[in-house]
VOGU-3710 file (C-alpha; in Angstrom, 3 decimals, decimal comma):
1> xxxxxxxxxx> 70,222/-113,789/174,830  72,605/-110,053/173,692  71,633/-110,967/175,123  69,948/-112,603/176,259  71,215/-109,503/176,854  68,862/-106,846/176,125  65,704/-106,620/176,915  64,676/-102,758/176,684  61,181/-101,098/177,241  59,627/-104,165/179,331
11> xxxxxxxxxx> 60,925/-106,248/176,220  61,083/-109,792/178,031  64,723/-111,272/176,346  64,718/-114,853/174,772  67,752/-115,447/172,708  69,410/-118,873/172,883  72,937/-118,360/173,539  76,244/-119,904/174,834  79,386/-118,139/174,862  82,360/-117,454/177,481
21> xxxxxxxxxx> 86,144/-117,582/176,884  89,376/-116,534/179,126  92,515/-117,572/179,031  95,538/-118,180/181,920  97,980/-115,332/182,070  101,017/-113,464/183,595  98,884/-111,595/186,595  103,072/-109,241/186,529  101,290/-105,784/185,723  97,669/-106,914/186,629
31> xxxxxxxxxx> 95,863/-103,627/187,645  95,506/-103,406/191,672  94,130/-101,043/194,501  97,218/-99,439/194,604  97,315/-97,876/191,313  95,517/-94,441/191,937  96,050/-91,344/190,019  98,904/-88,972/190,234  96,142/-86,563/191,822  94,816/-86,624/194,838
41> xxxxxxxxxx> 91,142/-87,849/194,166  90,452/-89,319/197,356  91,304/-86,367/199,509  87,825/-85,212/200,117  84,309/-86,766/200,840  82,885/-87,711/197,634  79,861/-90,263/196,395  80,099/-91,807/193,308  76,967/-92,992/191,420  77,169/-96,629/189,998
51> xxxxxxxxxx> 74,372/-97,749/187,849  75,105/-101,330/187,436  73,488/-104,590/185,044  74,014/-108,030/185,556  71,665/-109,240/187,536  69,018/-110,023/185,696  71,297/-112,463/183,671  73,691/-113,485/186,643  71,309/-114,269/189,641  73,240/-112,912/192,791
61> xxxxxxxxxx> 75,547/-110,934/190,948  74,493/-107,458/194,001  76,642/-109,754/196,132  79,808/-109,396/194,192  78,815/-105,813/193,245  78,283/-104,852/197,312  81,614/-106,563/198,147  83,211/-104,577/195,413  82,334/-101,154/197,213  82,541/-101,667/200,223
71> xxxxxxxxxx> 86,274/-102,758/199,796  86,833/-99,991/197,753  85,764/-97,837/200,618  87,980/-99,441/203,168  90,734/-98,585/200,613  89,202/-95,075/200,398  87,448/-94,380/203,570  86,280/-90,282/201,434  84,994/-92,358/198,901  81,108/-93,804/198,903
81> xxxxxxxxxx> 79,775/-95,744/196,093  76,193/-95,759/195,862  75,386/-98,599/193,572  72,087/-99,108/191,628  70,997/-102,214/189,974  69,219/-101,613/186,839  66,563/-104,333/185,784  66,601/-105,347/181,726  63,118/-103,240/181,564  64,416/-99,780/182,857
91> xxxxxxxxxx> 68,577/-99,706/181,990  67,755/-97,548/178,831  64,761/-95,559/179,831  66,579/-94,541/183,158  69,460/-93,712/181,329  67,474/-91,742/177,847  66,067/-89,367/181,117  69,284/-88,852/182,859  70,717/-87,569/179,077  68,037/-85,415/178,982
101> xxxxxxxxxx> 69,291/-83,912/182,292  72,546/-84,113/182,376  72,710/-85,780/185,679  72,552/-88,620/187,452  74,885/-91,556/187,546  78,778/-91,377/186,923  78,889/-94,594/185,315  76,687/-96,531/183,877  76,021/-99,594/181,758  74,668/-99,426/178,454
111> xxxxxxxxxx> 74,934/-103,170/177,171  78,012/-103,628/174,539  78,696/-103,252/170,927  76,149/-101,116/169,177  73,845/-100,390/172,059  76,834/-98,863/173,827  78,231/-96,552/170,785  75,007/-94,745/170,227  75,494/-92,847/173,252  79,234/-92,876/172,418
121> xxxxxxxxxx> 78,511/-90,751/169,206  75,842/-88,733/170,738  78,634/-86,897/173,649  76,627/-89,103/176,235  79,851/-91,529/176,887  83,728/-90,375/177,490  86,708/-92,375/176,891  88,563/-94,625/178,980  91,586/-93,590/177,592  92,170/-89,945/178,792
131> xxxxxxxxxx> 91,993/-91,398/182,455  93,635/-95,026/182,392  97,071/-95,768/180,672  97,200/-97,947/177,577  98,687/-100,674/179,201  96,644/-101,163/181,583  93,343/-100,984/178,631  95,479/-103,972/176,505  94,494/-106,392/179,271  90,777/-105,951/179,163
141> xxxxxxxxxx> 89,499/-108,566/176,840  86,005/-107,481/175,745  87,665/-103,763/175,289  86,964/-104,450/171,024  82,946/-104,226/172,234  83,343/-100,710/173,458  86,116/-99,469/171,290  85,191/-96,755/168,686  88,238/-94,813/166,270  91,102/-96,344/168,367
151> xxxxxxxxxx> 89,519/-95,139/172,074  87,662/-97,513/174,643  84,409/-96,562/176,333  83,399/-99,185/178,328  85,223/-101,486/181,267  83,726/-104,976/182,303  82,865/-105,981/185,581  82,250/-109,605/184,351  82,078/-111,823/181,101  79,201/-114,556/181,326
161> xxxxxxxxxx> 78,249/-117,686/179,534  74,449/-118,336/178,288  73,723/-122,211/177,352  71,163/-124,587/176,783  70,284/-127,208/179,503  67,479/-130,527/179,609  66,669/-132,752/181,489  68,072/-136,344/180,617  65,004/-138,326/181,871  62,973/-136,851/179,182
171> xxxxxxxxxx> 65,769/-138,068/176,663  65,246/-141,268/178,080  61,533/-141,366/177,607  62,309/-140,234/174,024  64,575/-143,474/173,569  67,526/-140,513/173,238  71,275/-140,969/174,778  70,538/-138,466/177,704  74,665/-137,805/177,502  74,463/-136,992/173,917
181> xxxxxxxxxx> 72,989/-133,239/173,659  72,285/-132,203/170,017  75,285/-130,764/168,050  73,292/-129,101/165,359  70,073/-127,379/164,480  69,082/-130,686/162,272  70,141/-132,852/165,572  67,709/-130,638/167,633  64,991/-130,741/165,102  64,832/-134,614/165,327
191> xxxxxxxxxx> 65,306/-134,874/169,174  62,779/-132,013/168,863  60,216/-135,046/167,432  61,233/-137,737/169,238  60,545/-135,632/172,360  56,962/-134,263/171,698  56,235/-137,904/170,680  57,083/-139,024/173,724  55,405/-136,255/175,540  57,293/-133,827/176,413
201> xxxxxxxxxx> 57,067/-130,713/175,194  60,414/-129,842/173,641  61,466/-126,365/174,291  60,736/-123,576/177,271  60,056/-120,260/176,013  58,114/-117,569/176,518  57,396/-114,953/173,642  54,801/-112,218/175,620  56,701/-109,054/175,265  58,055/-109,452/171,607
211> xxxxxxxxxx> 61,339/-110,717/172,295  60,358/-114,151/171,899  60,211/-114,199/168,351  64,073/-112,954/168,257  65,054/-116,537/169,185  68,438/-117,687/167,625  68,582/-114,111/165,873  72,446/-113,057/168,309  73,943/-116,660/167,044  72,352/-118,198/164,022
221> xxxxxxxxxx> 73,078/-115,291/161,928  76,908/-114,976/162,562  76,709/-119,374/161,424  74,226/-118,484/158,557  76,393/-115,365/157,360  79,484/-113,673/158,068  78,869/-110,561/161,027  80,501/-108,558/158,300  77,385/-109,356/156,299  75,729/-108,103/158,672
231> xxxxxxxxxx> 77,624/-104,822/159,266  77,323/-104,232/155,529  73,501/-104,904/156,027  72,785/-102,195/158,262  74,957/-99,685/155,933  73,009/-100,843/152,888  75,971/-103,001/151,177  74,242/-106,043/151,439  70,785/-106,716/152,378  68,480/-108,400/155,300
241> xxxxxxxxxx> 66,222/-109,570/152,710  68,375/-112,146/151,123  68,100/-115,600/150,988  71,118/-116,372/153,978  69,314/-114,097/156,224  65,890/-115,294/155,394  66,785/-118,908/156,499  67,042/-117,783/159,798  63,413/-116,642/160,104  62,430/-120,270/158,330
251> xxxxxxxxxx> 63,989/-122,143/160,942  62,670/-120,652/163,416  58,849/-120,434/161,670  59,402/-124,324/160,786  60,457/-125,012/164,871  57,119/-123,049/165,665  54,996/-124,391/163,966  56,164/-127,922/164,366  54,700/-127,137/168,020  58,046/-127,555/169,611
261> xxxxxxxxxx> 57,498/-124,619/172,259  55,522/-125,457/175,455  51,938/-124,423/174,769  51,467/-121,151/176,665  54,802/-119,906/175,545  52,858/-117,186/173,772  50,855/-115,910/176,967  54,282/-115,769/179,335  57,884/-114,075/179,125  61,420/-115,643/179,414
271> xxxxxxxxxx> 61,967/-115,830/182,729  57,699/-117,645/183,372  59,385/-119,883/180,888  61,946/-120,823/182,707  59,512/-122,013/185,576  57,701/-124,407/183,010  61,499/-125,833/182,757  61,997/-126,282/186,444  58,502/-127,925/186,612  59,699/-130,689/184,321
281> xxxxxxxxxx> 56,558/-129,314/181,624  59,769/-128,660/179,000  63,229/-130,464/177,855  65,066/-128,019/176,867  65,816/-123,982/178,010  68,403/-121,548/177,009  69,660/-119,185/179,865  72,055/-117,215/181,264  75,671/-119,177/182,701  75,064/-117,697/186,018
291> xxxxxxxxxx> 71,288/-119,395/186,362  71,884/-122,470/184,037  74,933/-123,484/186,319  72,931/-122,813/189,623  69,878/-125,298/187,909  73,129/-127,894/187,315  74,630/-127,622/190,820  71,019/-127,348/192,721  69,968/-130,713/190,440  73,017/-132,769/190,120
301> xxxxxxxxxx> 74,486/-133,963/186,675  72,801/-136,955/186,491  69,328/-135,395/186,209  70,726/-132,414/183,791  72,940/-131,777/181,020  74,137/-128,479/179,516  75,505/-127,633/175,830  76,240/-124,935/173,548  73,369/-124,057/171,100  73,338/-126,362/168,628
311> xxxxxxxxxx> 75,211/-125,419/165,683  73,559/-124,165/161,790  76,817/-125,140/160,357  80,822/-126,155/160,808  81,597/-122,374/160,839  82,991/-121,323/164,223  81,369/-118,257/165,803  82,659/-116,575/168,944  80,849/-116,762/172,133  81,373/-113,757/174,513
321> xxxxxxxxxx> 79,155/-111,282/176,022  80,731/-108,635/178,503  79,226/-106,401/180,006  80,639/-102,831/179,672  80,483/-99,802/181,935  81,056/-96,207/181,207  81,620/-92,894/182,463  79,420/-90,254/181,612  80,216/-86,858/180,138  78,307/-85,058/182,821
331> xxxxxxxxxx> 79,701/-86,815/185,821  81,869/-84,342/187,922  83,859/-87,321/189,269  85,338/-88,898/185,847  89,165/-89,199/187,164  87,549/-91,311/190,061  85,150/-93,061/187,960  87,896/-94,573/186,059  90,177/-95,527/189,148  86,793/-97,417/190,118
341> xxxxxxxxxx> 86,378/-98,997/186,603  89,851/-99,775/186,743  89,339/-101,292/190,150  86,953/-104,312/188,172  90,110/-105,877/187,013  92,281/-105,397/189,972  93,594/-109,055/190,754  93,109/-109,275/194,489  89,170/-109,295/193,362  89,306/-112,146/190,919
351> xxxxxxxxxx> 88,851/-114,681/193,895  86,242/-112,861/195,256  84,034/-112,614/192,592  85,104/-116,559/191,617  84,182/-117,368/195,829  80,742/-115,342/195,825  79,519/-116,180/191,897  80,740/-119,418/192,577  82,403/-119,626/188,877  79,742/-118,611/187,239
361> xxxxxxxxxx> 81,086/-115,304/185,846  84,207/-114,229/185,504  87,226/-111,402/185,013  87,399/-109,945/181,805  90,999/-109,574/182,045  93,703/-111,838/180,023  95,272/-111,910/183,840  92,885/-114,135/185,307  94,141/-117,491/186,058  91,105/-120,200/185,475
371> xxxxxxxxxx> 93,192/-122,299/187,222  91,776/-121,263/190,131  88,502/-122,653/189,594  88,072/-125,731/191,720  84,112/-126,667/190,778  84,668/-129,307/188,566  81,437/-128,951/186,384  82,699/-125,156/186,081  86,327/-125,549/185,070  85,249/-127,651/182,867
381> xxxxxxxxxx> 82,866/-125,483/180,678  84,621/-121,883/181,746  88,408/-122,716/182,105  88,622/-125,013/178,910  86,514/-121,927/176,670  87,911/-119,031/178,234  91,086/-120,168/176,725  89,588/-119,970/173,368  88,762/-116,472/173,693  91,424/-114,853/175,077
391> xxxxxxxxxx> 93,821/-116,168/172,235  90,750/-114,175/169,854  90,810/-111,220/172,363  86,892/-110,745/172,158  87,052/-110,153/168,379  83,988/-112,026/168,025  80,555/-110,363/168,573  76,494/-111,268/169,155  74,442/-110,459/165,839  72,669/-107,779/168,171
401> xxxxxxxxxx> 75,849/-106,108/168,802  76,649/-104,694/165,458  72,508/-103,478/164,938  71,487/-100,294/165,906  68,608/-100,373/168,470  65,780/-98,541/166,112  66,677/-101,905/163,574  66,453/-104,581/166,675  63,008/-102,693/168,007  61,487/-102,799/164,441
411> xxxxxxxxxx> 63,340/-105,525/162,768  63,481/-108,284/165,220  61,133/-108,025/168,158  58,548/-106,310/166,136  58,794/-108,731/163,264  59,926/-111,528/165,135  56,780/-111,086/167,291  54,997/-111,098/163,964  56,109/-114,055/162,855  55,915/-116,065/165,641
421> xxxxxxxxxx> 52,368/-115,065/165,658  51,568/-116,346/162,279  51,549/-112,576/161,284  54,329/-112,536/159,046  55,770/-115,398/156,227  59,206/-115,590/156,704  59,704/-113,235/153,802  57,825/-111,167/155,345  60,019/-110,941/158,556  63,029/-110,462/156,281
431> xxxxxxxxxx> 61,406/-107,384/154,310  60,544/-106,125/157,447  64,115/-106,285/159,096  65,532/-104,400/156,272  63,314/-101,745/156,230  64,299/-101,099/159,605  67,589/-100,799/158,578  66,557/-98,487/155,447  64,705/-95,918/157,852  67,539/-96,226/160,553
441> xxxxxxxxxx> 69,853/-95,460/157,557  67,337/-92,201/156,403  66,737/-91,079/159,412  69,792/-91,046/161,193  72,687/-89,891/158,481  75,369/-88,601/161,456  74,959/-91,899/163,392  75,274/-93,589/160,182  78,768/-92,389/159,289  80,124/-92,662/162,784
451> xxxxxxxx> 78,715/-96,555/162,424  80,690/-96,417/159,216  83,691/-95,359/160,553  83,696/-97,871/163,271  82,718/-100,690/160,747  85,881/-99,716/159,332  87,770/-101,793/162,096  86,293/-105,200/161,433
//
């Protein structure tokens, strides 16, 4: 979980997610190599700083990201992209000290949605659209994450799906269909029983760090309420401590407590937990596509199954997380940073990154064909959902995107750490959460109105 998505300050991430969408289209107009600036950018020697993310969520991702630059370097033998991954623990950190200096990298990738626009209305982030023509900006499908007053700030280099997978013998042992996943949260609460009773310990987790207790927080929210609730939340129209929010933090007290997390969840982080999966000492686990696919493909079909997190309700909730990356006010380079940013949706890489990632990421770009997906157990989940979301065009959004990050520190990982502690009632959690969002509110009165302004939109 963002998002998965977000783990900041050593924070280890553990939101359940699923989410991914694209859609076939007309590649007439796609962006491409060949489409440089009217100026002469590539004339003389230059390096361009990349701070990249995506590994951490989309194991083997650097491959992609290498291949990327050094193509763009044959195209532009002047021009040397020095690319840096950024782990989940350091993205912001590195980035809060380069602010402070004013220097450092030329883009960079601040997560999407909220997390993003911070730095947007603090001068830290310029926009897209002073450097790359509208046109081209309409194809770029999770462009409504980064957009603030009518400019975009952010470019993808990939959109990823996070699911759930289990293992089917354990359904079996359980006297459960193992080709039946549950469909809803009361569907995983009884295969929840029927597991442990058999067992198996239900769910792998791992809450050392704080982000643990987020679980469910980016999805059950946007079934539980509308993410304009939410918006309206963090600007004091509504509030966190009602009764729809508060069921969140009850479900996921009552799932604790029921003992449905493996035992030393509470002494190891997300990724531990995803060990006690592999080990067999768990059912269930909640991941990133790009690992959750590479645990289907490495164990075969017949031993796994994968699904969508079960849903709270029949509401339909979007499921895309992109992964934006921007240029920075202090880079030197910015016309060049944006033919490079451009250069993520170019359509002669689309095969390359499907070849490398095998599948398990892809474009963000309503010119990507899926039909060029040949895996079978990956057209199936990416080409049939992608088409879902590009006919929304990335309107829909993780709870986490729309909350600022002093609210997400305080409200859910410190609370949610609470809680799953047996620190905090659920009430508790819920008081908690909103007076996050009262002090964010207090304390932050500029941010506030720019947050306004782009709440506007939606």
């Amino acid at each position: 979980m963002k998002r998965f998505k977000r783990i900041a300050f050593g924070l280890p991430l553990l939101i359940l997610a699923f989410m991914l969408f694209f859609n076939g289209g007309d590649e007439e107009g796609a962006g491409t190599a060949k489409d440089v600036a009217e100026k002469d950018i590539f004339a003389e020697p230059t390096e361009l700083i990349f701070w990249w993310y995506g590994e951490s969520e989309s194991p083997g991702q650097i491959k992609y990201v290498e291949r990327l630059c050094a193509d763009y370097n044959k195209m532009h033998p002047n021009i040397t992209v020095t690319q840096v991954n950024q782990g989940v623990d350091v993205l912001i950190p590195n980035f809060m000290a380069a602010y402070e200096a004013q220097s450092g990298p030329d883009i960079v990738c601040l997560w999407g949605g909220i997390y993003l626009l911070e730095w947007v209305w603090q001068g830290a982030i310029v926009p897209l659209n002073d450097y790359i023509d509208e046109e081209e900006l309409s194809h770029w499908n999770g462009s409504k994450f980064s957009e603030y007053d009518g400019k975009i700030y952010g470019s993808d280099l990939e959109v990823h799906a996070n699911f759930s997978i289990y293992w089917k013998d354990h359904f079996r042992d359980a006297g459960l269909d193992p080709n039946k996943p549950p469909l809803t949260w009361d569907d995983l609460v009884k295969y929840s029983a029927k597991l442990k009773a058999a067992g198996h310990a239900p769910y792998a987790s791992g809450f050392s760090g704080g982000w643990g207790g987020v679980i469910l927080a980016d999805f059950m929210w946007n079934y539980l309420v509308d993410y304009h609730d939410i918006i309206k939340a963090v600007i004091g129209e509504r509030h966190f401590d009602e009764p729809a929010f508060i069921e969140y933090w009850e479900k996921v007290d009552a799932y604790n407590k029921a003992g449905y997390f493996n035992k030393n969840a509470p002494s190891i982080d997300w990724t531990e937990g995803w060990n006690e999966w592999r080990a067999g000492k768990a059912t269930f686990l909640s991941l990133p596509g790009q690992a959750a696919l590479s645990f289907v493909d490495e164990l075969g079909t017949d031993k796994v199954g994968y699904f969508p997190y079960p849903a709270l309700s029949d509401k339909k909730v979007g499921w895309v997380w992109p992964m934006p990356h921007s240029i920075t006010s202090w880079s030197k380079h910015k016309e060049l940073a944006a033919d490079f940013l451009k250069y993520f949706h170019a359509k002669e890489n689309y095969s390359k990154m499907i070849d490398i990632m095998d599948a398990r990421i892809l474009p963000a770009d309503d010119r990507f064909d899926p039909g060029i997906i040949q895996e079978p157990e990956h057209k199936k989940w990416y080409a049939k959902m992608a088409m879902d979301w590009m006919k929304q065009k990335g309107h829909n959004f993780l709870a986490e995107s729309a909350l600022p990050w002093a609210i997400i520190e305080k409200g859910l990982v410190i609370g949610g750490q609470a809680l799953i502690l047996g620190e905090f009632t659920p009430r508790e959690a819920a008081d908690n959460m909103e007076q996050a969002a009262v002090e964010w509110r207090e304390q932050n009165p500029e941010l506030l109105e720019h947050y306004k302004i782009w709440a506007a939109n939606y």
